[in-house]
N, C-alpha and C positions, 0 to 999 in steps of 0.2 A: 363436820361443819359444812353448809350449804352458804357461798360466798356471798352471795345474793344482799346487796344493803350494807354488808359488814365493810370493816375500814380494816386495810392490810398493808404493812408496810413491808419494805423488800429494800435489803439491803444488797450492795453489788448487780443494782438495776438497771447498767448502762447497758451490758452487753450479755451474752452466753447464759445460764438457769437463770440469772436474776429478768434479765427483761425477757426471754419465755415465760416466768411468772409471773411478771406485771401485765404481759398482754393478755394472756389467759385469766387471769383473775380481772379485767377490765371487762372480756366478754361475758363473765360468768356474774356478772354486773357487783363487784365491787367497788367500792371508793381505794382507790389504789393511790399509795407515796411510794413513789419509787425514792431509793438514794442509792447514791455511788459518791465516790471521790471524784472523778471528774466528772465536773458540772457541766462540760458545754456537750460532751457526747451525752451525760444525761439528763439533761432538760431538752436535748432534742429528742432521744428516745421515746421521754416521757410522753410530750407535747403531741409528736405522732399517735401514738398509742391511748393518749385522753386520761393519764394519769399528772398525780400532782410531784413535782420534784423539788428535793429538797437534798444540798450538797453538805455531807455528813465525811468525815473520817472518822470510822468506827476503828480505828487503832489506834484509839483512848478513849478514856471514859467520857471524858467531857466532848467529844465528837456524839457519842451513843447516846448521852443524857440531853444533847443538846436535841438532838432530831425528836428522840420522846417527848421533850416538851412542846418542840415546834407543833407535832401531831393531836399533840390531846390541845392545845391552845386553838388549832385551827377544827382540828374533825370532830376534838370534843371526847373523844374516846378512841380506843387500840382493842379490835376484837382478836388480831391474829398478825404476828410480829418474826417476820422472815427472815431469820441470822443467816443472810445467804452469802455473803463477801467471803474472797479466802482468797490464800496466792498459795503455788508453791516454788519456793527457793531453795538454793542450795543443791547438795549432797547428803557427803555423811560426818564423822562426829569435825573437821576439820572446817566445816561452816563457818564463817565469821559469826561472831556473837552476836552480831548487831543484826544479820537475817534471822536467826532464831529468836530473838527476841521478837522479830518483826511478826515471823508464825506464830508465834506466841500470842500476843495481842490481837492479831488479824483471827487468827482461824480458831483461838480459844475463850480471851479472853473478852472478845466481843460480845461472844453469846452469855460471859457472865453478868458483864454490865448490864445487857438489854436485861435480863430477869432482874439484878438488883434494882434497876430503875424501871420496870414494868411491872415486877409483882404486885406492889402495896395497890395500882390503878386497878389490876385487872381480880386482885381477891378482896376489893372496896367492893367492886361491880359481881367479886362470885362466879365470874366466869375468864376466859382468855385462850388464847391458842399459840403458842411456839411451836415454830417450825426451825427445824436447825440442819441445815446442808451440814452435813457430816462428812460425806463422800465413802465408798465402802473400803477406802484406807482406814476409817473408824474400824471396820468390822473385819479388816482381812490386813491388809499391810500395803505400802508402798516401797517398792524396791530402789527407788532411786534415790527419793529425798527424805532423809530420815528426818527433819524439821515438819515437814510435811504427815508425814506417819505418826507423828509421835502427838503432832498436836490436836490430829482427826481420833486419837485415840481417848484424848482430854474430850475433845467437844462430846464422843459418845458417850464416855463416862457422864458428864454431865447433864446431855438429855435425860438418861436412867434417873440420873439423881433426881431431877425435878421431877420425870411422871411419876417417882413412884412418893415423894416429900408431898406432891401436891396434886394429885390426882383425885382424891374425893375430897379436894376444894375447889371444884369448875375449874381447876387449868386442865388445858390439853396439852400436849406435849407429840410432837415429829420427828422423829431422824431421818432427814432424805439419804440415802447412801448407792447413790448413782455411782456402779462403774465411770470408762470412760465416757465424754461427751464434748460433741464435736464445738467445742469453744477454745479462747484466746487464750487458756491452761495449758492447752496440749498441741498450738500453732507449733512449735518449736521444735518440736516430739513425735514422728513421723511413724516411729515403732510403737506408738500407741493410739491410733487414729484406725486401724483396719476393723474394731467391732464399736467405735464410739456410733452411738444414737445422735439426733438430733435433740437440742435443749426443748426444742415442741411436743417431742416424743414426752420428756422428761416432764413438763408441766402438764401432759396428758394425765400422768401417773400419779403426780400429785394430787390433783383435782380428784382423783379417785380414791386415793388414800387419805384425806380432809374428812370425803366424803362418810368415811368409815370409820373415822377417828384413829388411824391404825396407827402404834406406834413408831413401826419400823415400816418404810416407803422403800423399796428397793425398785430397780432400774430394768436388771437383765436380771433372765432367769438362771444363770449360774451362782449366784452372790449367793443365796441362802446355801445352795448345797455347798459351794467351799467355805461356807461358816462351818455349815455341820460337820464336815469334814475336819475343819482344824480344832473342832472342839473333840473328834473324835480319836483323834491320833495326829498330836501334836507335832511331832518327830517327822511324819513321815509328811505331813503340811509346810514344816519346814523346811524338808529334802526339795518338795515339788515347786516352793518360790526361788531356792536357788538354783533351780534348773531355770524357770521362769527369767531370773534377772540374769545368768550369763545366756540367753539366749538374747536377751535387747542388747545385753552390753554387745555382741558381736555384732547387732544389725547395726547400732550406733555410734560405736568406733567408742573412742575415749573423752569424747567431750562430756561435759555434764548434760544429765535430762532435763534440769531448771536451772540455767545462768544467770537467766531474770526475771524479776516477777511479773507474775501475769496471774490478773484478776480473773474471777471467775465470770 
């Protein structure tokens, strides 16, 4: 996809991936809507930046259905629809229910709702583009916040499902799955900040992976090889993330790695 004219919306566009892709997508001349949950940091983003903002909470449907229709009422159409919001919370199975549910919504169900409410528009028109920040906890694991891991695992399920349901009906279909990146995810988490990228970096990547249609967008060049790796010896992928998590757990003591949420 060449952005150029097209309308793209981006969700979690105040700060960190989502407003490197609204800025990027505005120079690559889109008609760009940004949204986030907080309105006043993103209508200021926006405003700077020369996009349109519009305050959604995509942790429900009628948040997600509301922004879709505010966008096809004003733009008139949705050529390419960025499930980019996510938090991670928690720990492990001792979560309160009410953060898991919160991941749930946030980081999976969001990107249900946008296809339930964007497909019938964009296979009327025959064509469309999802993108879905995944994070490469879709593709590999998160050692800290199993709420977090479990529901990156849903969103990539997901992505698959649609490219491959609806791939020779004009949708496109993304799985961004960035490593670390230096945003307000990982402020808290110090033992995870030494190989994060910049979100600039990140919407570099993207812009390149649109460009190509690619399903899978990945960040750093290790992601695919510890895919290929855990696909190839399961066991022994598993030995090497619990080497991986008691070495953070000793850099970080005993607190948790996500006490609060923090947007992407």
């Amino acid at each position: 996809m060449e952005l150029s004219n097209k309308v793209a919306v981006i969700t979690g566009a105040a700060s960190g991936i989502g407003l490197a892709l609204a800025t990027r997508f505005v120079q690559e001349g889109a008609r760009v809507v940004a949204s986030d949950l907080n309105a006043e940091a993103g209508a200021r983003e926006a405003a700077e930046i020369g996009a349109r903002f519009v305050q959604a909470d995509v942790g429900s449907e009628a948040g997600v259905a509301a922004l879709i229709e505010n966008v096809l009422a004003h733009e008139g159409q949705i050529d390419l629809f960025c499930s980019n919001a996510g938090l991670a919370v928690g720990a492990g199975p001792d979560t309160e229910d009410r953060l898991w549910d919160l991941s749930q919504r946030v980081n999976f169900m969001s990107h249900v709702w946008a296809a339930r409410h964007l497909l019938p528009h964009m296979l009327e028109r025959g064509e469309g583009y999802l993108l879905q920040t995944v994070s490469a906890a879709g593709l590999l694991t998160e050692t800290h916040s199993a709420p977090y891991a479990v529901t990156k695992h849903e969103a990539m399920a997901f992505a698959e499902w649609l490219a491959i349901t609806y791939g020779d009906r004009g949708i496109k279909v993304s799985a961004l799955c960035p490593e670390w990146v230096n945003t307000p995810l990982i402020q808290n988490a110090p033992h995870l900040q030494g190989g994060a990228l910049e979100p600039a970096d990140i919407a570099q990547k993207v812009v390149e992976g649109l460009a190509r249609e690619d399903f899978l967008i990945v960040t750093h060049p290790y992601t695919l090889k510890a895919f290929q790796n855990k696909a190839k010896d399961y066991d022994r992928w598993l030995n090497t993330f619990r080497g991986v998590k008691q070495r953070y757990d000793s850099e970080r003591g005993d607190r948790e790695a996500f006490p609060e949420k923090k947007e992407r």
